[in-house]
N, C-alpha and C positions, 0 to 999 in steps of 0.2 A: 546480587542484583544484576540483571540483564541491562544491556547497555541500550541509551537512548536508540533508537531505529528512525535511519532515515531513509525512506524510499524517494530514490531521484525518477519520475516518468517521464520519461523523455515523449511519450506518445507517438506522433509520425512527425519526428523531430528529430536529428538535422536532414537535411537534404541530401548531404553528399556523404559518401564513406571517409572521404578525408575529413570531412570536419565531424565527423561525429567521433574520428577516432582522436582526431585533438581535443574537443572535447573529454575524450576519459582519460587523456594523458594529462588535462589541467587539473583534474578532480581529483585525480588517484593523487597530486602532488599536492592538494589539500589534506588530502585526508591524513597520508604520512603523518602529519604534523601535529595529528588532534588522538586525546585518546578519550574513551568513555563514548562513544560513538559509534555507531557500528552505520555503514554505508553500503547501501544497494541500488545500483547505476540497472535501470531497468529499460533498453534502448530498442528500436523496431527490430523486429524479425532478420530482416536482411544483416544489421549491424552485431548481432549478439557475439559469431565468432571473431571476429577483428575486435569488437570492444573488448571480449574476455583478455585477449592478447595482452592489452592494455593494463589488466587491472592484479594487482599483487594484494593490497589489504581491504579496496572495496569488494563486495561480493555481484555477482551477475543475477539480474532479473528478468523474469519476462512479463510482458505487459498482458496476456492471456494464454490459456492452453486450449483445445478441445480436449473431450473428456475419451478417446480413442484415440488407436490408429485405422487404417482401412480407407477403404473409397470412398474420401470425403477430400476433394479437392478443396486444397488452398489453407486444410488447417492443418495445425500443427500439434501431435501425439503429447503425452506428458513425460513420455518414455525418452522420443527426441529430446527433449528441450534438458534432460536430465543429462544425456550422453556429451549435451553440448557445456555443460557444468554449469547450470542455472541452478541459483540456491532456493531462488522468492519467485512465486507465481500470483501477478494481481487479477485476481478473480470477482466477474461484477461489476465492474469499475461502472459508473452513470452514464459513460457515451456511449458501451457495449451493450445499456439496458435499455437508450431512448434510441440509438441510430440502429440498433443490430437487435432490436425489441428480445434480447436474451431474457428468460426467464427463471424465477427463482430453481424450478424446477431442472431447468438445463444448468446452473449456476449447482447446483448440489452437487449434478452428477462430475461437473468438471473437479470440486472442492475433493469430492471422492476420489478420484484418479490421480489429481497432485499430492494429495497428503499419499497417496498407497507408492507413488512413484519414489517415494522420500524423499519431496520439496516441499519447503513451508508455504504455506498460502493466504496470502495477503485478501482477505475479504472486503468489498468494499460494498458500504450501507450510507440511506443518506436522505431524508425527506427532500420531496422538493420545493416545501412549502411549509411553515411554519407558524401561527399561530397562537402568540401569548408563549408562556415558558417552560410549556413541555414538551417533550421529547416526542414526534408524533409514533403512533403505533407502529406505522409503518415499517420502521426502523428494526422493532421488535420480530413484525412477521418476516422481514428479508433473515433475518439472521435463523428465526427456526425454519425457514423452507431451504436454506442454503446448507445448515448445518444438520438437516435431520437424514438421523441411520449411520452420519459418523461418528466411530467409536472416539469413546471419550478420552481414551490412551493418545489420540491423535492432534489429544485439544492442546497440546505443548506445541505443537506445530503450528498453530493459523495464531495468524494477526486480524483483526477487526480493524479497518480504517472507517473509521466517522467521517465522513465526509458527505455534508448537505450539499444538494446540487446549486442552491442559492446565494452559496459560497463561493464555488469552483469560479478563479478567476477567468474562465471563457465564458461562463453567462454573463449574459446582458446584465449589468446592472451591478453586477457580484462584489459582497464585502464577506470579509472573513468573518465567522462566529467566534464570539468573545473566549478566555479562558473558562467563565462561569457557567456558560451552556455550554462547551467542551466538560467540563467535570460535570456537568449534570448528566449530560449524553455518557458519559463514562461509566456511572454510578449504575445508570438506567441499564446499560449494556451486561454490564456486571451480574445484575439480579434476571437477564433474561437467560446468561450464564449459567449462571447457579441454578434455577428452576430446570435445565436442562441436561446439566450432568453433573452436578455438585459444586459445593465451593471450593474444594480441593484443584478438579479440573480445570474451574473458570479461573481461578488464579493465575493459571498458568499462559493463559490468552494474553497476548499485549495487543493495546487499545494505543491506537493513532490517530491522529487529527490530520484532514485534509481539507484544502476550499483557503486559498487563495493566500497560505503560508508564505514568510517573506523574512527578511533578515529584519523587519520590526514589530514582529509580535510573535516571532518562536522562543524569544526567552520568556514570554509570559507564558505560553502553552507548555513549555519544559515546568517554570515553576507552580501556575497554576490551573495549569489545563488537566491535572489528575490523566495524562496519555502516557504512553511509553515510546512514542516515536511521532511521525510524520510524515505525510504524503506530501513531497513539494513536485507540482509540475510546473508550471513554464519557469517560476525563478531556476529550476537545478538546469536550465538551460544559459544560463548564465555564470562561466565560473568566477566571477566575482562574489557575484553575490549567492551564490550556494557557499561558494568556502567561506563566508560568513555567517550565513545558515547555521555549519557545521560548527564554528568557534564559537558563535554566541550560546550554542547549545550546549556544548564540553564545558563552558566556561556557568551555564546555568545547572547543570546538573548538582 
């Protein structure tokens, strides 16, 4: 059994090189301490080499790729980000889809270049509006317009993070979704899985919850959120309460 997944997104978080590398020198001495857990400190562009310095058991991520290299000022190749030892690329993420109007269609081809670079790729899906108790379509179409034409050999690689943008503690308003519509959005994600490359393949996918996770509802999401990890952004800015993120999670698994 693959170990719970926590993705920390630091996003354009900290400000300074110095604190963002005591920041991974607080987290990496949480993490030491926990086992069944697997951690991925996912920090801005600028910070990735000095953070990796930092880190012995948690893994490096990065918060997006573009899908080349070439004359394309200001992004950053999949090939790069691989050389620098990034293990998790989050792809999609909802502020890259509402501020940077990215499209499914650009999201595929990125999804394609990270999995072929050999890093796992962190998909992230997510209505922004909800409706009584199902999971809306939308959900469904992000994952076959991101996943279509990657070989299914590569589906042991990507992660699916659920995350409703209605969630995300930056919205206005934002409460996190229960465990029950987490396992429902699971279930749902699962059979869009399987219709697409088998049950075999879609097995191999880990499903994560994101939107506004916190050290009092990730032991419910470990026990009954049917996820295999977690998107935490502003709490893994805090090491306090990320290294309690982390134990309540080891301690729920």
């Amino acid at each position: 059994m693959k170990h719970f997944l926590l993705i920390a997104n630091w996003k354009s978080n900290p400000q300074s090189l110095e604190n963002a590398c005591m920041l991974a020198r607080a987290l990496e001495r949480e993490v030491k301490k926990i086992r069944g857990v697997e951690i991925v400190i996912a920090p801005p562009y600028p910070f990735l080499v000095p953070v990796r310095r930092e880190l012995k058991k948690a893994k490096l991520g990065a918060q997006d790729s573009f899908w080349t290299g070439g004359p394309y000022t200001g992004d950053i190749s999949p090939e790069q980000l691989a050389t620098l030892g990034v293990k998790y690329v989050i792809i999609g993420h909802s502020e890259r889809r509402i501020y940077h109007g990215e499209t499914d269609s650009l999201i595929n081809k990125k999804m394609k270049a990270v999995l072929e670079a050999g890093m796992s790729s962190i998909l992230c899906v997510g209505e922004r509006e909800r409706i009584g108790r199902d999971i809306p379509a939308i959900v469904g179409e992000q994952i076959r317009g991101a996943l279509r034409e990657i070989p299914p050999r590569l589906y042991r690689n990507i992660c699916i993070a659920y995350e409703p943008v209605w969630a995300i503690s930056t919205t206005p308003g934002a409460v996190p979704d229960t465990p029950e519509n987490s396992f429902r959005a699971s279930m749902y994600i699962r059979r869009v899985l399987a219709d697409m490359a088998g049950k075999k393949n879609s097995g191999s996918v880990r499903i994560l919850y994101g939107g506004s996770v916190s050290q009092m509802n990730i032991g419910s999401f470990v026990r009954d959120g049917g996820v295999g990890g977690a998107l935490v952004g502003s709490a893994s800015l805090n090491r306090k309460t990320f290294g309690e993120i982390i134990r309540i999670a080891s301690r729920a698994r």
